[in-house]
C-alpha positions in Angstrom: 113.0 104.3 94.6 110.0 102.3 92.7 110.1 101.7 89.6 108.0 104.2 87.6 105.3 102.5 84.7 103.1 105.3 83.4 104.4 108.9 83.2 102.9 111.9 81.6 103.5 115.6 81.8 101.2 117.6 83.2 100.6 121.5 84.1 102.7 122.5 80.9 105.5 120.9 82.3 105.6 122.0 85.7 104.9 117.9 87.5 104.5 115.2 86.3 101.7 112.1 87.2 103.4 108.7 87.5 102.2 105.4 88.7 104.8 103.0 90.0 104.9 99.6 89.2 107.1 98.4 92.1 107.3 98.9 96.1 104.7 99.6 98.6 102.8 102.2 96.0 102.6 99.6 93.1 99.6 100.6 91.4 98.9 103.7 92.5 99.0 106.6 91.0 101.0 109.9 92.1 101.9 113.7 91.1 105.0 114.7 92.0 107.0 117.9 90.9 111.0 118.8 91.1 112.1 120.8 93.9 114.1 123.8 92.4 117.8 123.3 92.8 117.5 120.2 94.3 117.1 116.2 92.9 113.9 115.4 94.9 110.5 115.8 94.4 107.6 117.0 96.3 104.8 114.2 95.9 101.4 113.4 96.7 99.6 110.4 96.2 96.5 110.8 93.8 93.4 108.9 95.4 90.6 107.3 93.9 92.5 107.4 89.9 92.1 104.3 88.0 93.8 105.7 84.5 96.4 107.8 83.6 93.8 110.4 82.5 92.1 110.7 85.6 94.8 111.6 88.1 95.8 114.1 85.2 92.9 115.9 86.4 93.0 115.6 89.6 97.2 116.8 89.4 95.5 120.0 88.9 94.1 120.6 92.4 97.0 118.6 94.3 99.3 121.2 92.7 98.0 123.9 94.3 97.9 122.3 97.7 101.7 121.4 97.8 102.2 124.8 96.8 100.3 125.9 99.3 103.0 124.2 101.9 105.8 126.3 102.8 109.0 126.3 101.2 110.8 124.0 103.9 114.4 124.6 101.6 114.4 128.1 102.6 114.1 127.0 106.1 116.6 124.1 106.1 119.4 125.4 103.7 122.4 123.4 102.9 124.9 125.1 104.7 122.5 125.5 108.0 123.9 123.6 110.8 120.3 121.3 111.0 119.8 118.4 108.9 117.2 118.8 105.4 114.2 117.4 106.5 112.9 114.1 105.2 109.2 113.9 103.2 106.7 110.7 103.4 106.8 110.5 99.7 102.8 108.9 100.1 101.8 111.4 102.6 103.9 114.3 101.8 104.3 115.4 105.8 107.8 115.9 107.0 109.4 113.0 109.2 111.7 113.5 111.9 114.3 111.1 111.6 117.1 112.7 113.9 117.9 109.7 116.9 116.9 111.1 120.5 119.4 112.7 122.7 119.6 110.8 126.3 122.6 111.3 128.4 124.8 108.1 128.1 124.6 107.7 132.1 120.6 107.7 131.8 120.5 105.3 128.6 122.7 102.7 130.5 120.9 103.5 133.7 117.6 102.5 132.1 119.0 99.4 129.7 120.0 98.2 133.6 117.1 98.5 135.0 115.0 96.4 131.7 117.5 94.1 132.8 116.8 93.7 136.6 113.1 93.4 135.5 114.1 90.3 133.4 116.3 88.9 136.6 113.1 89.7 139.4 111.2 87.6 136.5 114.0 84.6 136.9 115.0 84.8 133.0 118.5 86.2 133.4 120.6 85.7 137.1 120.9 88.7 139.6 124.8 88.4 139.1 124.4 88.6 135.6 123.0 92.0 136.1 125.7 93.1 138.6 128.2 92.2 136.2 126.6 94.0 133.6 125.9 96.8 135.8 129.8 97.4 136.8 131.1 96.5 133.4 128.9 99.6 132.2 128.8 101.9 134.7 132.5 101.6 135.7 134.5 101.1 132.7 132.4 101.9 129.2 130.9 105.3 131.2 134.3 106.5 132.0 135.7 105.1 128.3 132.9 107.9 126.8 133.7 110.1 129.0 137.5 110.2 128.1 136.3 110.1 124.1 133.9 113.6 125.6 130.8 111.6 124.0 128.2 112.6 126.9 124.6 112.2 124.4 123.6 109.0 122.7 123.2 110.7 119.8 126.8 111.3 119.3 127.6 107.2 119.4 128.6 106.5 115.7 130.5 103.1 114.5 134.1 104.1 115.7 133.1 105.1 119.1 134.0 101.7 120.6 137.1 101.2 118.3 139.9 102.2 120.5 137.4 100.4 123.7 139.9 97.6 123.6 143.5 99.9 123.8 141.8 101.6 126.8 140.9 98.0 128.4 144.1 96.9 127.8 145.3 96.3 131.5 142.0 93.9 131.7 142.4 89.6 130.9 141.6 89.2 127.3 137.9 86.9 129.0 137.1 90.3 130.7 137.8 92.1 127.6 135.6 89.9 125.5 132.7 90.0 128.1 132.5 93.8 128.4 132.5 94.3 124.6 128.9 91.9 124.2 127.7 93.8 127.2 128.3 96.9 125.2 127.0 95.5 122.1 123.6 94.2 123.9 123.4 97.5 125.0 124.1 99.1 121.7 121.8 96.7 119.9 118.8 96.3 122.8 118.3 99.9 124.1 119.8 102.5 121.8 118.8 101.2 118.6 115.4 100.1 119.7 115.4 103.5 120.8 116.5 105.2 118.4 
């Protein structure tokens, strides 16, 4: 969170107009006004203020337009089985931030072929890909099927944990090599990909 500079009460005590001295928004000068029940804040960035006392008028008629929004809380309550949703603090829209579901069969299948596009272009070996290809599709693809993770969006940092217990019958060399084929895929396709 930056680092507020200049805060003053406005609307008899209903927001508030800050400008932050730190962060992306150092400078600049915003109103922002506690969401009831919660910690956060709804906020707007106040354009074209250059002191304290003129975003304090201008806090007037960006109060009624986030009021204007609707209540989103309502919506997305705490015990509801979706996620609260995120604000752009600057911007004030709401952000989707939930990672994209892709069946783990498809995500692999399409990591593969990024990778056979990089071996017809001569930067990786086409038996690098095979290897990769039947490391994946025969052994981590059955692996999260056994753990009953079908979606991409259920991966989490234990997934892989036990990946090695389950491997066990494989050389130690195999073991190794499946594990930074996994981890390139991890780190390559499904983060880049959210």
């Amino acid at each position: 969170m930056p680092k507020v500079v200049e805060k003053r009460s406005v609307l008899n005590g209903r927001g508030s107009v800050v400008r932050y001295g730190s962060g992306s928004s150092a400078g600049s000068y915003f109103y922002r006004e506690l969401i009831p029940g919660t910690k956060n804040y709804k906020t707007r960035k106040i354009e074209n203020a250059s002191n304290l006392d003129e975003a304090a008028e201008a806090a007037i008629e960006i109060a009624f337009e986030l009021n204007k929004e609707p209540d989103l809380s309502v919506i997305f309550s705490k015990d509801s089985s979706k996620s609260s949703p995120k604000r752009d603090y600057v911007t004030g829209k709401i952000v989707d931030r939930r990672p994209r579901k892709q069946t783990i069969e498809d995500a692999m299948d399409a990591w593969i072929e990024q990778e056979q596009k990089r071996a017809d272009s001569g930067l990786i070996t086409q038996v690098y890909v095979n290897a990769r290809r039947n490391g994946l599709k025969n052994h981590a693809l059955s692996y999260l099927n056994n753990k009953m993770v079908l979606y991409t969006n259920e991966i989490n940092l234990n997934t892989f944990t036990d990946y090695p217990v389950y491997r066990a019958e494989a050389t130690p060399i195999v073991r190794r090599q499946e594990i930074k084929w996994i981890k390139e895929w991890c780190r390559l396709y499904l983060v880049k990909h959210r």
